[in-house]
C-alpha positions in Angstrom: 11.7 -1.1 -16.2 12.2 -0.4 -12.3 9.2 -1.3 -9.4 8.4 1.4 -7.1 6.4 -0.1 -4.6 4.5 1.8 -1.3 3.7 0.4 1.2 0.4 0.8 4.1 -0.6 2.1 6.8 1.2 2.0 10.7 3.8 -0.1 9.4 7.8 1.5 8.5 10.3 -0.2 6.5 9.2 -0.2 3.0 12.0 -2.4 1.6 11.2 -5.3 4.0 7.8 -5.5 3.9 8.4 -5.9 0.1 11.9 -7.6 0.0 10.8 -11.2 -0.8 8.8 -9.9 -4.2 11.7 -7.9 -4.7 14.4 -10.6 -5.0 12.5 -13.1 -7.0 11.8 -9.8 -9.6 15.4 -9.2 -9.0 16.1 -12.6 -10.5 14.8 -11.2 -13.4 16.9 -8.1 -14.3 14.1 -6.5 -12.6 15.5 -3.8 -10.3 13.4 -1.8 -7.2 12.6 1.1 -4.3 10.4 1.5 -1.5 10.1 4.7 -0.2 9.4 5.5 3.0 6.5 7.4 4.4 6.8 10.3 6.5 3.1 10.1 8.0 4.3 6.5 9.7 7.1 8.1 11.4 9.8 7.5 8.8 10.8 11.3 8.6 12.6 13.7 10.7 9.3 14.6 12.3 7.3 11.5 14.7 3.9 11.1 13.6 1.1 13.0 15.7 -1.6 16.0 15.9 1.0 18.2 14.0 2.9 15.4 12.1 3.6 14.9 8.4 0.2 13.7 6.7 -0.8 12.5 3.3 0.5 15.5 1.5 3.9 14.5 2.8 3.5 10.6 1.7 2.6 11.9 -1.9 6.2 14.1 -1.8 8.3 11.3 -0.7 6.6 8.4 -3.4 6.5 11.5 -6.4 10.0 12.0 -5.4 11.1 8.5 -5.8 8.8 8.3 -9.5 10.5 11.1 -10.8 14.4 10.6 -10.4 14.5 9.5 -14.1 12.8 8.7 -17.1 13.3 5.0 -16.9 9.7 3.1 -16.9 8.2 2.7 -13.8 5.1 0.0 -12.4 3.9 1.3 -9.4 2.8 -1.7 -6.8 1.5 0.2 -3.8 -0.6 -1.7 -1.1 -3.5 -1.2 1.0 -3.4 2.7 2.0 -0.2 2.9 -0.2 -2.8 2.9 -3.3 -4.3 6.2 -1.6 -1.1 7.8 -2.0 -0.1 6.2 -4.9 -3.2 7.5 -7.0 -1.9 11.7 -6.1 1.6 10.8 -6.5 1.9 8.6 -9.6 -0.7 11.2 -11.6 1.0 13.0 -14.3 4.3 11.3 -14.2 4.9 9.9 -17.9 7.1 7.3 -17.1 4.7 5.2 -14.8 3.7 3.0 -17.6 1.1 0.5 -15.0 0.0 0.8 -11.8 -1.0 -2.3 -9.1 -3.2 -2.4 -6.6 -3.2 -5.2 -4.1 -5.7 -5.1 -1.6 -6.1 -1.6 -2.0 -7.9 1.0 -2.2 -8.5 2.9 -5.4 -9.8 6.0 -4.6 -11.8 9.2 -6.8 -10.3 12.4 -6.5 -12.1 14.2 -3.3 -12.1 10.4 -2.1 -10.0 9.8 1.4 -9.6 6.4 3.6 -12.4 7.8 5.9 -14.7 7.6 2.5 -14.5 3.4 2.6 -14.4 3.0 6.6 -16.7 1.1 8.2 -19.4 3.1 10.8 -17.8 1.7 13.6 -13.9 1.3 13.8 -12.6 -2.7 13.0 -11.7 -4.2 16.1 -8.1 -4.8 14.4 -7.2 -1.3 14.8 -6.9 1.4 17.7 -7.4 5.3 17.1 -6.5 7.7 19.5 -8.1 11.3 18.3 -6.0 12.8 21.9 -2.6 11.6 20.4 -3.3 11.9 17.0 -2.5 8.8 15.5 -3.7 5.3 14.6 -2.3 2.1 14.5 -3.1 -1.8 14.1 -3.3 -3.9 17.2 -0.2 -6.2 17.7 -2.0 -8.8 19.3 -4.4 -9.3 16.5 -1.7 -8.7 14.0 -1.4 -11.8 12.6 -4.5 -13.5 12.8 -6.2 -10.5 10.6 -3.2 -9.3 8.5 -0.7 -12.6 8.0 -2.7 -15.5 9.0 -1.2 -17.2 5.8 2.1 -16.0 6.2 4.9 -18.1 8.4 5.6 -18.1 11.9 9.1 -16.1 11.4 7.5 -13.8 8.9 4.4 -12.5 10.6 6.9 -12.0 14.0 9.3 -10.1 11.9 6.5 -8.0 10.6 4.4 -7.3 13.5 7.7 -6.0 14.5 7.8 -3.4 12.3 3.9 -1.8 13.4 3.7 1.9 13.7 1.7 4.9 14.7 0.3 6.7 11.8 -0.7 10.0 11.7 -4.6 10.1 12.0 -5.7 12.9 9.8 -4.4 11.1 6.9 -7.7 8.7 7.4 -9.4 12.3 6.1 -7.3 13.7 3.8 -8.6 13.9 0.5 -6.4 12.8 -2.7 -6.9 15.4 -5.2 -5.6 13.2 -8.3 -6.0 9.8 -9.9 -3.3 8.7 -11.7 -5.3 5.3 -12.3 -7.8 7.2 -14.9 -4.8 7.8 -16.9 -2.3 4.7 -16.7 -3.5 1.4 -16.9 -4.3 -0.6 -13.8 -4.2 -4.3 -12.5 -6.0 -4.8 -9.4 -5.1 -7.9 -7.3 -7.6 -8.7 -4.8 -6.9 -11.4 -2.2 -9.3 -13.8 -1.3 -8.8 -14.8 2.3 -8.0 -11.3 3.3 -9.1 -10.5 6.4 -8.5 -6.8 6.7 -10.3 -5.2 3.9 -13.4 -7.0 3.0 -13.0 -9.1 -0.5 -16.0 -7.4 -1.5 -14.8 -4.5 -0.6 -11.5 -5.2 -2.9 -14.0 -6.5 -5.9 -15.4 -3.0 -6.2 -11.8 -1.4 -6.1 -11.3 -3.7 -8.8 -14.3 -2.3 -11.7 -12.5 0.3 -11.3 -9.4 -1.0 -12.6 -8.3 -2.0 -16.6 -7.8 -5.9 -15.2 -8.5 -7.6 -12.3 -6.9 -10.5 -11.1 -7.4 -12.9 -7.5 -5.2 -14.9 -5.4 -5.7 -16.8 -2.6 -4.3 -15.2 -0.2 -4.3 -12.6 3.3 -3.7 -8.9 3.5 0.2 -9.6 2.6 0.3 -12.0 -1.0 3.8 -10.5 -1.3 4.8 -12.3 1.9 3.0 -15.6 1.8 3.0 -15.8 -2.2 5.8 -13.7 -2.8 6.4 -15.2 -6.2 3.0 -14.8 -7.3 2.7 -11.2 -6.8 6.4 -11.0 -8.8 4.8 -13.0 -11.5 1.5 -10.7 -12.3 4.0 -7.6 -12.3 6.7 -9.5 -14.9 3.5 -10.6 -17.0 1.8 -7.6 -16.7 -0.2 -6.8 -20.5 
């Protein structure tokens, strides 16, 4: 079995955002990949009014799924569960899928679908330049309140500008219908609304919380490797 996890939105860097889950799985013969996602600016083309969008994000992730036949769990995060639901549909060796704080959408369903009516103040959108992105200065205390000092510098660090149409692009699959689905929602997030994250989760086969911010796999890295090695 090999992870393939995806990350979220206006961040780049796949592998560190997930690096401390990955060594403790690694501890246990348990090898994984991050790919990266062209719509944050981790392409050959910078993200904007004509940059890559969700259709690109679903490429690089299906791309990464479909290298071999060796069983996959898919761990995607926040918007990585958007693109993970299109890109992970149809492909027979992702035997489990999991969510944290994420969203699970339909088919037809986009990020726009579960925005708020007015924009979180966490965020900044600029429709001119066509992107998004989250606000440094309120980085941490909304996204890694509960994470250390060194870790929530190192990972505000690594904020992007997103493409902005992929808030509206539809996905036009879901690969969670078909594979089963362990939703981890975390309690003291502070980014997507818990209750938000509890109705994501009837949607899911299982549903399991921790106590934790917008990032468990930095503050409780062992945790989140512990639900994906135990995983039914």
């Amino acid at each position: 079995m090999r992870v393939v996890f995806v990350h979220g939105a206006c961040v780049r860097d796949g592998s560190w955002w997930w690096h401390l889950a990955a060594s403790a799985l690694r501890g246990h013969g348990i090898g994984s990949t991050a790919p990266a996602l062209p719509s944050c600016g981790e392409g050959d083309r910078p993200a904007g009014p004509q940059g890559p969008g969700l259709a690109e994000d679903v490429a690089a992730v299906r791309a990464d799924l479909t290298v071999s036949d060796e069983p996959i769990v898919v761990v995607a995060h926040s918007y990585g569960g958007i693109v993970a639901a299109e890109a992970a549909a149809g492909v027979a060796a992702v035997r489990h899928m999991v969510l944290v704080s994420s969203y699970l959408p339909e088919p037809g369903e986009s990020l726009s679908t579960f925005g708020a009516d007015a924009p979180p103040p966490f965020l900044d959108f600029d429709p001119e330049g066509g992107t998004f992105g989250a606000r440094p200065e309120l980085f941490a205390e909304t996204f890694a309140q509960d994470c250390p000092p060194d870790l929530a510098r190192d990972a505000a660090a690594r904020l992007v500008r997103q493409t902005l149409t992929v808030t509206q692009q539809p996905v036009r699959a879901a690969a969670w219908h078909d594979v089963l689905t362990t939703y981890v929602a975390c309690t003291e997030d502070r980014g997507t609304p818990v209750a938000a994250q509890r109705e994501f989760s009837r949607r899911a086969d299982r549903a399991v919380e921790v106590e934790a911010g917008h990032h468990p796999f930095l503050s409780q890295p062992q945790a989140v490797a512990d639900i994906v090695r135990h995983l039914p």
